[in-house]
N, C-alpha and C positions, 0 to 999 in steps of 0.2 A: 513507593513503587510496588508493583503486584509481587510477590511471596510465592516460591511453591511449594506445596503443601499435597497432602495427598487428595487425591480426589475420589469420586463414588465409585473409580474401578481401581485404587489403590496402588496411583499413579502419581507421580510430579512431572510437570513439566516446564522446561526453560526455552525460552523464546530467546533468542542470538541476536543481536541487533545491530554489531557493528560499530559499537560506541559505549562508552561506561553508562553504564544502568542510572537512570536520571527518569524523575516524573515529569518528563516529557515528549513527545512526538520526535521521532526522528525522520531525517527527510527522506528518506525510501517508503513508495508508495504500497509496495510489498511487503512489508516489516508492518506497518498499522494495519494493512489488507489484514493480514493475518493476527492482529490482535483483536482486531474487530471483529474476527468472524469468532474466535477464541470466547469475550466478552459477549458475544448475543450468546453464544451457549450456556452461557455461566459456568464456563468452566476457568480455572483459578491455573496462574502458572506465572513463573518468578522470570527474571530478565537476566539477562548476560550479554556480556562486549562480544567475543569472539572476531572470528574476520574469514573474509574467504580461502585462504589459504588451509583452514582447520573445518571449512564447510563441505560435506556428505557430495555436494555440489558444486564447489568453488564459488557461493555466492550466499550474499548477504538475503532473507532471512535462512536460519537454521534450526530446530529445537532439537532437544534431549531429552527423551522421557524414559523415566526411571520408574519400573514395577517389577516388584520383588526385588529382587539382587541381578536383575538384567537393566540392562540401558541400552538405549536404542537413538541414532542421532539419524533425522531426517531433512530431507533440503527441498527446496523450490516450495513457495506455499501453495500452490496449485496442490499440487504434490504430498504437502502437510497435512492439507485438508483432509483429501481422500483418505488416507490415513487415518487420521482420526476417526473419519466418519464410519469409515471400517471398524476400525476397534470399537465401535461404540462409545470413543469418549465423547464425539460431539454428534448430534443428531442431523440426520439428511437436510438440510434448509430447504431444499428443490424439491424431493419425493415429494410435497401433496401438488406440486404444478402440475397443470393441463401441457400435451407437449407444445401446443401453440408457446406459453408463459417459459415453460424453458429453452426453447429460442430466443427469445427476447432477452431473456436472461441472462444465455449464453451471449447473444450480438454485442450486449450492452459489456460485458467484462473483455470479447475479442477487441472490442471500437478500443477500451484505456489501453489493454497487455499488448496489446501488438500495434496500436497507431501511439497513441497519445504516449506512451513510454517513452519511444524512438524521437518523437519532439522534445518533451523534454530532458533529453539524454543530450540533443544537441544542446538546448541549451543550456544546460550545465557545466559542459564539457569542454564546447567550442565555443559559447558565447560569454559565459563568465568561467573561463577556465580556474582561474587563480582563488575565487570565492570559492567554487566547489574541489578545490586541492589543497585549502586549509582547514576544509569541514572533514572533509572523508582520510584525510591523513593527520589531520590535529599531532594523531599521537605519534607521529616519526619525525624523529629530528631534523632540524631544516636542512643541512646540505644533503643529506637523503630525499628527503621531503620533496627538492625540486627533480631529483632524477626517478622517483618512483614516479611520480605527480606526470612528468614526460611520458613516459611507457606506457601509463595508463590511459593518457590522453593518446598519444600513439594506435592501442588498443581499441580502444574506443572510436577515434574517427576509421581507421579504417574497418570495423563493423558497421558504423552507420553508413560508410560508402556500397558496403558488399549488400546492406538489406535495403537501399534505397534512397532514405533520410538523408544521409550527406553527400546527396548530388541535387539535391532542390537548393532553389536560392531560398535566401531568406523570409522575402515573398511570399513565396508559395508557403512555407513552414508555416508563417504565419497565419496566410488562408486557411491551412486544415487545422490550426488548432482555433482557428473561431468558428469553423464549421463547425467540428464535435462537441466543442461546449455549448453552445446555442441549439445544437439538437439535444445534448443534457439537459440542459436546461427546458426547453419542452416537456420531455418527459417527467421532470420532479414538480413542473407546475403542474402539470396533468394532475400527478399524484396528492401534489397537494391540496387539490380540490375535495379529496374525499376525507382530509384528516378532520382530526377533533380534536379537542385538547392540547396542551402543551407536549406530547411528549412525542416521540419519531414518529415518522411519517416516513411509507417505504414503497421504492423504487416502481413494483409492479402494482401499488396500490392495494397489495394485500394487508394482514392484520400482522403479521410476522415475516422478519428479513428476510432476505435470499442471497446465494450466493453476489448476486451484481450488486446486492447494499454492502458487503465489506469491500468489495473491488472498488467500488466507485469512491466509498469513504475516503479509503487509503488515495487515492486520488485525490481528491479537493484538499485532505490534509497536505497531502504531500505538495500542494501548490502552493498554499497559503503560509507555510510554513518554511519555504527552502528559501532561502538568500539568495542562490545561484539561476535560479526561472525565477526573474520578477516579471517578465512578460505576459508568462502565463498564470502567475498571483493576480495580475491586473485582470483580466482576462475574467478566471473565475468570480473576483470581487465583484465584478458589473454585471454578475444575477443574485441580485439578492436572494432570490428564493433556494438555490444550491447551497448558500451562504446557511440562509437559514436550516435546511436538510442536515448540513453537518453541521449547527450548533444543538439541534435537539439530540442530534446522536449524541455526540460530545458529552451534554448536560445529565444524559440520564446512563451513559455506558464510562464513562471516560473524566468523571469529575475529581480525580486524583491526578490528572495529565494538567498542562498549563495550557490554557487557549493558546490560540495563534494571536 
């Protein structure tokens, strides 16, 4: 698993993941979002469990970065990012975009973080409740276990009813998440018309990532990988070409992780 170590501004950083440190993908699409943007920098940073309750934000991802004899603990990776990009540890991905490309950019990261989340948050939650409350609480003993696992679910539906989500039938949920992956999937064939070679191939068909290649990553990982959305595992599995998108990232960012 990644090590932190100092880096070129004389920094460590630990990435929060919500689960013990393990070479592999965890199913928050948020938590890879942000190791993947981490990895195309090449910057170097170690892992930790933590949980929301010890997060800057009350949510799962987190990091800690440690330079000099100060520490600094940040939340939301939205929010990570800029940060870093500030401090100069990771460099601007977007700064060489035309503003047309950072629209598109932006669209394509609004469409997962604010649509595609909220689906599969239902389905997690509400449609395999019990799968996704022995992943995300593994580590609380079971007569707890079913009363935290309540509250949460609790929590949880009545946000998807206040932002929208949990007043669609099931239906409909499913209409919009084959809408958004079938217009993904457009766009990564588009892109992949222009690759060469075995290695990534990215989103706005430039030579180098952008913000919406770690958004989206964290995405398709996060489907292929979670137990609790098998709906939407099937869903992304029937474009090959998204398939193949995140196996080059994978193979050339990520070959310490376990495939899906």
């Amino acid at each position: 698993m990644p090590k932190p170590d100092q880096g070129a501004h004389g920094h460590s950083i630990t990435v929060f993941r919500g689960s013990p440190p393990t070479n592999a993908y965890v199913w928050s699409p948020f938590v890879t979002k942000l190791e993947a943007r981490l990895r195309f920098g090449g910057v170097s940073y170690g892992l930790g469990g933590g949980s929301p309750p010890s997060a800057p934000k009350g949510k799962i991802p987190y990091v800690e970065i440690q330079q000099g004899g100060s520490k600094e603990s940040l939340g939301d990776s939205g929010l990570i990012i800029r940060a870093l990009v500030s401090n100069g540890i990771v460099r601007d991905a977007n700064a060489p975009l035309t503003p047309t490309q950072k629209t598109h950019d932006l669209a394509v990261r609004s469409v997962m973080e604010d649509r595609v989340y909220f689906y599969g948050t239902r389905e997690k939650w509400c449609d395999n409740y019990t799968v996704m409350r022995s992943n995300v609480l593994s580590a609380v003993p079971w007569p707890l276990q079913v009363i935290v696992g309540w509250l949460a679910y609790r929590g949880v539906a009545s946000g998807l009813h206040g932002q929208g989500t949990g007043r669609l039938t099931d239906e409909e949920v499913l209409a919009f998440k084959e809408e958004v992956w079938e217009s993904v999937d457009a766009l990564v064939v588009e892109a992949r018309q222009s690759a060469s070679g075995n290695g990534p191939f990215w989103l706005l068909g430039l030579s180098e990532p952008t913000e919406a290649d770690a958004t989206l990553y964290g995405f398709i990982v996060g489907a292929l990988v979670c137990d609790a959305a098998p709906v939407t595992a099937k869903i992304v599995k029937g474009y090959p070409t998204i398939v193949e998108y995140a196996e080059r990232i994978h193979d050339q960012y990520f070959p310490d992780y376990q495939k899906w």
